[in-house]
C-alpha positions in Angstrom: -15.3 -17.6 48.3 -19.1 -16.9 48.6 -21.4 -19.4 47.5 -23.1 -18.1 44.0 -25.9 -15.4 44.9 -29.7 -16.5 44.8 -32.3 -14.5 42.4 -36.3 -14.2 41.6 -37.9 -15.5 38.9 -37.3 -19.6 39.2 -40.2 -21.3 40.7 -38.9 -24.6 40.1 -37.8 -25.2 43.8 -41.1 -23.8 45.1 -43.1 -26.1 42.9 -41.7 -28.9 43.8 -41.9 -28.1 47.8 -45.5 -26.7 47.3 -47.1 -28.0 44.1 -49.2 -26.5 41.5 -48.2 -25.1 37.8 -46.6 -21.7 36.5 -49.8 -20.8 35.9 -51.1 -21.1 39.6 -48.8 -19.4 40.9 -48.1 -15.1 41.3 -44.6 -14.8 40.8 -43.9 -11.4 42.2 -40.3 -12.0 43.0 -38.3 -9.8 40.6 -38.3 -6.4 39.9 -39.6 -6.9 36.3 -42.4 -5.0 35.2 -45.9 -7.1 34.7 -46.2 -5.2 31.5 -43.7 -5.3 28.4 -43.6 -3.2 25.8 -46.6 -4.6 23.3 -43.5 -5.7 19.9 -44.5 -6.6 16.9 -44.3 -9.7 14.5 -40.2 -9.9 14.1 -39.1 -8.8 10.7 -36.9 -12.0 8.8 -34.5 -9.4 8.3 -33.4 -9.2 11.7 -32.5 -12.6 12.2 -31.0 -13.5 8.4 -28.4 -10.2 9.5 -25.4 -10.1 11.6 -26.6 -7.6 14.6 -24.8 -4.2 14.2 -26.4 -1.0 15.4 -27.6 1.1 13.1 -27.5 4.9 12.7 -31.0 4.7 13.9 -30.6 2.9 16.4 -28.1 4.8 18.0 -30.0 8.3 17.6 -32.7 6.4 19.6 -30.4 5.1 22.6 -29.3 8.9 22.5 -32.1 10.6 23.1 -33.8 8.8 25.3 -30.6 8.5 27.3 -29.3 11.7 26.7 -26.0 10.5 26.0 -24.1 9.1 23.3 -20.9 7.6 25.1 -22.6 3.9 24.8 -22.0 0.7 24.4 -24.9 -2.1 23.8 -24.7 -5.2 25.6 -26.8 -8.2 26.0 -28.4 -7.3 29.6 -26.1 -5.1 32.4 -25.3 -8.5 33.6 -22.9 -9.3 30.8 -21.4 -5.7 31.8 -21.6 -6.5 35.8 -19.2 -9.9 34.7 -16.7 -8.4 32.6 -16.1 -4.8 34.1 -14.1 -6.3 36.8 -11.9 -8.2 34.6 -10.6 -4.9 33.5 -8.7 -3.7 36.7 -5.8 -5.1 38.4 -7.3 -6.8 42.2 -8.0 -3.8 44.2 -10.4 -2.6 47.2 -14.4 -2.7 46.2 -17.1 -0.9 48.3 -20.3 -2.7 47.8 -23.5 -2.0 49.4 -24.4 -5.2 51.7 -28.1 -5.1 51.1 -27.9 -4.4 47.1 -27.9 -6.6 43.8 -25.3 -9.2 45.3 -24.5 -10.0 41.3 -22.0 -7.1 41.8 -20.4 -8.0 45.0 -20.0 -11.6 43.7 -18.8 -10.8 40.2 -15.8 -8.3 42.0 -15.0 -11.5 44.1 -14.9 -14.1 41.5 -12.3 -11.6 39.7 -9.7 -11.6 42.8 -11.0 -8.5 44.4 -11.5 -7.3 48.1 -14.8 -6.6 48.3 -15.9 -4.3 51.6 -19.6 -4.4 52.4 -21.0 -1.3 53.3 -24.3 0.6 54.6 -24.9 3.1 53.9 -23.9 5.7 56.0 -20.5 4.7 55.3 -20.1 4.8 51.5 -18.7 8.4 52.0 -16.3 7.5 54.1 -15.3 4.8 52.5 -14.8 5.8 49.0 -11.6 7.7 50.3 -10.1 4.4 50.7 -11.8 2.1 47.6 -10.7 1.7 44.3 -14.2 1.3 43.2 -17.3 1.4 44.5 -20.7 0.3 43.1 -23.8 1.7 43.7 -27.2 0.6 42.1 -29.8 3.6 42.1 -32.6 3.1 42.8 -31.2 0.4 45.1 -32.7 -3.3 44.7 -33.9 -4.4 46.9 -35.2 -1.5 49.2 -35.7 1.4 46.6 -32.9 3.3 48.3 -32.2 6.5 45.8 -28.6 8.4 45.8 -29.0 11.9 44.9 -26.8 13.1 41.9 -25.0 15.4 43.9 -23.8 12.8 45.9 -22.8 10.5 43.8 -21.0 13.0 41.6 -19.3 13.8 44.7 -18.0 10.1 45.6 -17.1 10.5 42.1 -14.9 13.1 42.2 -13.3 11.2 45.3 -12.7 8.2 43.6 -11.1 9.6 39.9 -8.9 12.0 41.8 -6.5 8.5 42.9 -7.7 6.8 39.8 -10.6 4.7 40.9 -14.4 4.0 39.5 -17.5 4.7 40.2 -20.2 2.0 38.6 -24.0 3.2 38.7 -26.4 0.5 38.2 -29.5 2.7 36.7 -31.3 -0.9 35.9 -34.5 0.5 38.0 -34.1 4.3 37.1 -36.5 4.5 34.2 -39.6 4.0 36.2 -38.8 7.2 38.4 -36.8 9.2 36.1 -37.7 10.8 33.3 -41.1 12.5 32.4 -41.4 11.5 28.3 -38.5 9.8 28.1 -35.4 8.1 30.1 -33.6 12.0 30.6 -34.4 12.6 34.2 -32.9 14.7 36.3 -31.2 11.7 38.5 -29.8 9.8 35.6 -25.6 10.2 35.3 -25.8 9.3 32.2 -25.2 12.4 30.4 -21.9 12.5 32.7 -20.5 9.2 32.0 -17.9 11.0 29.6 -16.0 11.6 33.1 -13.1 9.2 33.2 -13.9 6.8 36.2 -17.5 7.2 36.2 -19.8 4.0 34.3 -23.0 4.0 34.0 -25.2 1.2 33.7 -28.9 0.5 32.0 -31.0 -2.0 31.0 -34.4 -2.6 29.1 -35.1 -5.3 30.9 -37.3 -3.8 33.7 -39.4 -0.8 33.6 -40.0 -2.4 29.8 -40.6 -5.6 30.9 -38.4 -7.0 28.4 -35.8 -9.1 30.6 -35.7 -11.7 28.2 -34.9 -10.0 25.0 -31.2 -9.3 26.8 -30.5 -5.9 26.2 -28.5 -3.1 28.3 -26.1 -0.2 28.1 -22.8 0.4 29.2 -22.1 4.5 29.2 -18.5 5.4 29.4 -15.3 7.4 28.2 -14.8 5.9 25.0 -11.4 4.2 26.3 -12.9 2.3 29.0 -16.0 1.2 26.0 -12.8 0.1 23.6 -11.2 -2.0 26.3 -14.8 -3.5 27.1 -15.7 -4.4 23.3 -12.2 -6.3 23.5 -13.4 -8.5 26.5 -17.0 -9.5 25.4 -15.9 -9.6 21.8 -18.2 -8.6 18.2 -22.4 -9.3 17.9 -22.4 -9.8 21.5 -26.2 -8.5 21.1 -28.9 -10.1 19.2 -30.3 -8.4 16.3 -34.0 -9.1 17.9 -32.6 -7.4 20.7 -31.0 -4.5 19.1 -34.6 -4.5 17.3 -36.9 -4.6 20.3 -35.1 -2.1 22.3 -35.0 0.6 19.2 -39.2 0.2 19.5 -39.7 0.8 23.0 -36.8 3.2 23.6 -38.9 5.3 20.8 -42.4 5.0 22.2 -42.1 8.0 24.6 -45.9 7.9 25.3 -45.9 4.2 26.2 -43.5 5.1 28.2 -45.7 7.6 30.3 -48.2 5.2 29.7 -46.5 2.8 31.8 -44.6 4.8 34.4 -48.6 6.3 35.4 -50.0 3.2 35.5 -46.7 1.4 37.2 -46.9 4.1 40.3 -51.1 3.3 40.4 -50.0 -0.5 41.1 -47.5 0.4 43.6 -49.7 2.4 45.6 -52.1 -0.2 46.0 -49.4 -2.9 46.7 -48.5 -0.4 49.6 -51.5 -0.2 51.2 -52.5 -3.8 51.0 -48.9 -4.9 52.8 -49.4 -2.0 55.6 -53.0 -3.5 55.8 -52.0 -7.3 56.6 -48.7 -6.3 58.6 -45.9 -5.4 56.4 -45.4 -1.9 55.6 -42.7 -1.2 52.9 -39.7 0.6 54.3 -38.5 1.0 51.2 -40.6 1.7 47.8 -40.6 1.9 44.4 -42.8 1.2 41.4 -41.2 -1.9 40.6 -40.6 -3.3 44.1 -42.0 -2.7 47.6 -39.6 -3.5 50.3 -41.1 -5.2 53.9 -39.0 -5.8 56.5 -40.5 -8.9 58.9 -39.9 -10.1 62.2 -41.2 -13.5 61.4 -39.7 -14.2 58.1 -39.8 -18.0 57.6 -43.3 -18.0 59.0 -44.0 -15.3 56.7 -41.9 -17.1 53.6 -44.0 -20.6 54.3 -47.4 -18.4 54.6 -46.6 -16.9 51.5 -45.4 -20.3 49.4 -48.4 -22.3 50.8 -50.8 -20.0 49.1 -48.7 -20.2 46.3 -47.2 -16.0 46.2 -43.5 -16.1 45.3 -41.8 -13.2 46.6 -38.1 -12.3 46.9 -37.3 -13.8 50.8 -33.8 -11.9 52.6 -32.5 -13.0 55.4 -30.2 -11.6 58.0 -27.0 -12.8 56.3 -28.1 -11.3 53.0 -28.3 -7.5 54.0 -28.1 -7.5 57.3 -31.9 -7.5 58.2 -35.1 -10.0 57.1 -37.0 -8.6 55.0 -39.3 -9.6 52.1 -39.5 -7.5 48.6 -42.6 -8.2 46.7 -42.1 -7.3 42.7 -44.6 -5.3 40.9 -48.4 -6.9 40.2 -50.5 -6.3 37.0 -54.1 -4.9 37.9 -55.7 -8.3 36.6 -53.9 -9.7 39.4 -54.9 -7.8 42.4 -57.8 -9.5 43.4 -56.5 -13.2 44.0 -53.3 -11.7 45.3 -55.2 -9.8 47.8 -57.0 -12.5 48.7 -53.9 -15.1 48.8 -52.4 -11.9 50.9 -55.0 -11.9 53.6 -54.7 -16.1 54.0 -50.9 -15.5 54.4 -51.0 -13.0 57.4 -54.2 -15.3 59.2 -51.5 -18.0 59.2 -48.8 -15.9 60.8 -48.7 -16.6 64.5 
């Protein structure tokens, strides 16, 4: 059994290797936006209440998703942990450099899981009972095209298997007032063996509030409310996520001003020796030759980005999250000190 996968987002170990407090650090190793949706004061209401969706809240998720087989649950993680409970120990493509929460979730459950690049997904899904693909991919942007994955779809319900589409970064590239783009499946997700997965948590930089969506045949939703149980979402979170869902010109708002940041994050890492091979407005993807030069450089001048190695997905790389525009100036500089102490 694999050891527990790492994530962003905990400077903990850093600060106590390299010093200095959360606020003197630049903590750009997630893929969660530096700008969350602006909530208001929280009504008592809210939290007095059991949390069940209301009629309103459900015409909201629709539209914006443009697709009302849903099913609300605290954060697509709580999804990726109890989908694979649901099937009897089977064969599970999983890309090798992708979310490893998936891969390791499949495992924990008794599954095979096959890691794949991605020139061999097609091949592959003759022979899988599932395969999961996150699109955009995290951690190098990588984006499957709806016709193909409609396609490894069609491969994998005709012997009965799934396909799982992680969506988690699709907002920020999909969708021109609101979250109906023309890459999304989530309109589709009524086809048996296809799910669907979203989440508020990153192109509304609301990863703490807790809230995703799992889109479904209603079947496979039933057999998933069974497993995580009633109120397994928070009426804040059922709250918050009817707001921001709603606000389709915040939402323009921040998709304009999200691309802006990642176009200037490009240039600077092509500037000081790492040009993205992958990119996205939440993430820029920077493969290295030197990565645990590159890794101290970058922790010495106190920049905490999302390290890969070799064994991770096959390559070394480093992915540096999305920066607010107050903070280009001292990242750039920090930046530029990094790359001098690069041999």
């Amino acid at each position: 059994m694999h050891s527990a996968p790492r994530h962003g987002g905990n400077l903990r170990t850093l600060m106590a290797n390299f010093g200095g407090t959360l606020a003197d650090w630049i903590d750009c190793s997630t893929g969660i936006a530096p700008y969350s949706y602006p909530l208001p004061n929280l009504p008592v209401n809210v939290v007095q209440r059991l949390p069940h969706p209301t009629a309103e809240f459900e015409q909201v998720v629709a539209h914006y998703y443009g697709s009302r087989v849903f099913l609300p649950v605290a954060g697509s993680q709580a999804a990726i942990a109890a989908l694979p409970t649901l099937r009897s120990a089977g064969k599970v493509g999983v890309l090798r450099a992708s979310y490893a929460e998936h891969s390791w979730r499949w495992q924990l459950a008794g599954h095979t899981v096959v890691s794949l690049n991605p020139n061999e997904v097609e091949y592959a899904a003759q022979h899988l009972d599932v395969l999961v693909l996150v699109n955009p991919n995290n951690p190098d942007g990588l984006i499957w095209s709806r016709e193909t994955l409609l396609a490894l779809h069609q491969t994998l319900a005709a012997r009965g298997g799934w396909l799982i589409v992680d969506e988690a970064f699709i907002d920020a590239i999909d969708g021109d007032c609101d979250g109906v783009g023309a890459q999304s499946l989530c309109a589709d997700a009524e086809r048996e063996g296809l799910i669907v997965l979203r989440s508020v948590g990153k192109f509304f930089g609301l990863a703490g509030v807790r809230l995703g969506f799992v889109f479904a045949h209603a079947a496979l939703r039933e057999r998933l409310v069974q497993q995580i149980g009633p109120w397994n979402v928070s009426g804040p979170a059922l709250w918050a996520g009817q707001l921001a869902l709603a606000d389709h010109s915040w939402q323009a708002a921040q998709r304009a001003r999200l691309a802006a940041d990642a176009a200037w994050l490009a240039a600077l890492l092509t500037e000081v020796g790492l040009p993205p091979s992958g990119s996205h407005p939440l993430m820029q993807f920077c493969p290295v030759q030197a990565i645990d030069q590159w890794g101290y450089a970058l922790a010495s001048n106190r920049i905490y980005a999302r390290p890969f190695n070799t064994l991770d997905i096959g390559l070394d790389a480093i992915r540096f999250g999305a920066l607010a525009v107050e903070q280009r100036a001292t990242f750039a500089q920090r930046l530029r000190l990094a790359a001098s102490q690069v041999v």
